[in-house]
C-alpha positions as CSV (number, residue, x, y, z in Angstrom):
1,X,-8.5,-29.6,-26.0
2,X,-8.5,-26.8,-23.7
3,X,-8.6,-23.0,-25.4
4,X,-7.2,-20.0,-24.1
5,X,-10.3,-18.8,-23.2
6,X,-11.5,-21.8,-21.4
7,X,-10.5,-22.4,-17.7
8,X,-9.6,-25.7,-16.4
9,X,-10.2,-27.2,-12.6
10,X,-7.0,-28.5,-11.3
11,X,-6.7,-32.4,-10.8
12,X,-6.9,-33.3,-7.8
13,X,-3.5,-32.9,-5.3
14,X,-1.8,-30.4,-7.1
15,X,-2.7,-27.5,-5.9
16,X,-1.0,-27.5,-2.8
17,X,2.1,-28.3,-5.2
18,X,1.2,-24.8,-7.3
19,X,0.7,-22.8,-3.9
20,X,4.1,-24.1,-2.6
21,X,6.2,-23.3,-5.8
22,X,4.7,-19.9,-5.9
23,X,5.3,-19.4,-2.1
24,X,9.0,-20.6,-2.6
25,X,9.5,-17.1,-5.3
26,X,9.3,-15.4,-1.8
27,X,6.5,-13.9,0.6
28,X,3.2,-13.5,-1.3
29,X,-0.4,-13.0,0.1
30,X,-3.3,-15.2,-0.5
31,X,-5.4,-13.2,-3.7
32,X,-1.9,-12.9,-5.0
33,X,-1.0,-16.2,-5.0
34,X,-4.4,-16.9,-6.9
35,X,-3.1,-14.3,-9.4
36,X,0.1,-15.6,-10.0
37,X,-0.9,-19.3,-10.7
38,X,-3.3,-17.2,-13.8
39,X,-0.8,-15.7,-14.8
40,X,2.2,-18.4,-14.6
41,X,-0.4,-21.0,-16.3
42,X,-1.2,-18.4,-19.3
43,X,-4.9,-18.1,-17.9
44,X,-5.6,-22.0,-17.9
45,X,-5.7,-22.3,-14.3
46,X,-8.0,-20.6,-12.2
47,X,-7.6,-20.9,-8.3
48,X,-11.5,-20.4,-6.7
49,X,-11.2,-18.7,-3.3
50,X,-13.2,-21.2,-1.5
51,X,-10.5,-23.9,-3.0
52,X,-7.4,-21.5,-1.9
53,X,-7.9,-20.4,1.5
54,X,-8.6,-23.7,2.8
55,X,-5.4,-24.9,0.9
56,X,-3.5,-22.2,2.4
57,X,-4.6,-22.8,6.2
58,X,-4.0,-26.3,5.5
59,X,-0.3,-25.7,4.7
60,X,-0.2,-23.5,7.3
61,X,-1.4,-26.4,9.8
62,X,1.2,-28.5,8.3
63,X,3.8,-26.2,8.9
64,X,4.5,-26.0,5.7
65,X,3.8,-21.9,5.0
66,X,4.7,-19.6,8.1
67,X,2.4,-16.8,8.0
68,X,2.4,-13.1,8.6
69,X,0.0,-9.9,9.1
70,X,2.1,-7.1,6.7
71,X,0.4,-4.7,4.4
72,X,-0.3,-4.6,0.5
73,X,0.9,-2.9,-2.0
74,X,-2.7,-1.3,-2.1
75,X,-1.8,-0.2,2.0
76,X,-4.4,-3.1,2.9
77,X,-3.4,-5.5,5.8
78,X,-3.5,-9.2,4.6
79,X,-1.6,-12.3,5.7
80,X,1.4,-12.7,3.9
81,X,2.7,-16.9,3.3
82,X,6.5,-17.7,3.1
83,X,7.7,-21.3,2.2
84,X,9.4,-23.2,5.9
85,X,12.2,-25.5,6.0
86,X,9.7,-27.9,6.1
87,X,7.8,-26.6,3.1
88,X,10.7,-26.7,1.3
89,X,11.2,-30.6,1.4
90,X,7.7,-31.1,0.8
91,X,7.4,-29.2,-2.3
92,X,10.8,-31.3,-3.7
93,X,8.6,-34.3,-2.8
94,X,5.7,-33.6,-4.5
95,X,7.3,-31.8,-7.6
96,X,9.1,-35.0,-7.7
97,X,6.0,-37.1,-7.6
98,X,4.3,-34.9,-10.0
99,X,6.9,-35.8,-12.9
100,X,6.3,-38.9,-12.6
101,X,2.7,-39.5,-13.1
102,X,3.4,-36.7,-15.9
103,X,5.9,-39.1,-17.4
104,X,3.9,-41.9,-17.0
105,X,0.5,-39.7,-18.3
106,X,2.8,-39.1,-21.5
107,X,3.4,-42.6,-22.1
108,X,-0.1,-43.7,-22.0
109,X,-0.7,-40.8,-24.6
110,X,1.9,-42.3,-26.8
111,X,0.3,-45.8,-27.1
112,X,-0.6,-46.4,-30.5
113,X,-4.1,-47.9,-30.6
């Protein structure tokens, strides 16, 4: 069982899903992105920057993000991710595929043994 306080790793493959549904709220920068996944997943998941960045010039490479230089709230410069036409279609994709291996996780769970 995983605590509150304890952190989880992500499964494999779904954390280009989680950077694309955060992406498609609107135009976020990398350590913000990281942030928001914390927050959204009530501090269970914890996005490692040597995990993101790669992700996110991945997605990039893809076509999936567009990127652009724009300042921080903090008056930093840092590259600022939006969510493409493209990006768009894949993230339907794979939120599709991920409910169904989370339907079919849930009805291994329910086998009475």
């Amino acid at each position: 069982m995983i605590r509150k306080t304890e952190k989880t790793d992500l499964l494999q493959g779904t954390l280009d899903l989680l950077i694309l549904k955060v992406v498609a709220l609107g135009p976020i920068h990398g350590y913000a992105i990281a942030q928001r996944i914390q927050q959204l997943s009530r501090d269970v998941l914890q996005v490692q920057q040597g995990s993101l960045y790669p992700a996110l010039h991945r997605l990039e490479n893809r076509r999936w993000l567009g990127a652009h230089w724009d300042a921080t709230e903090s008056g930093r410069d840092a590259k600022f991710y939006t969510l493409t036409a493209k990006g768009k279609k894949q993230l339907e994709r794979e939120t599709e595929d991920w409910a169904r291996v989370a339907d079919a996780i849930r009805s291994v769970l329910r086998t009475v043994s």
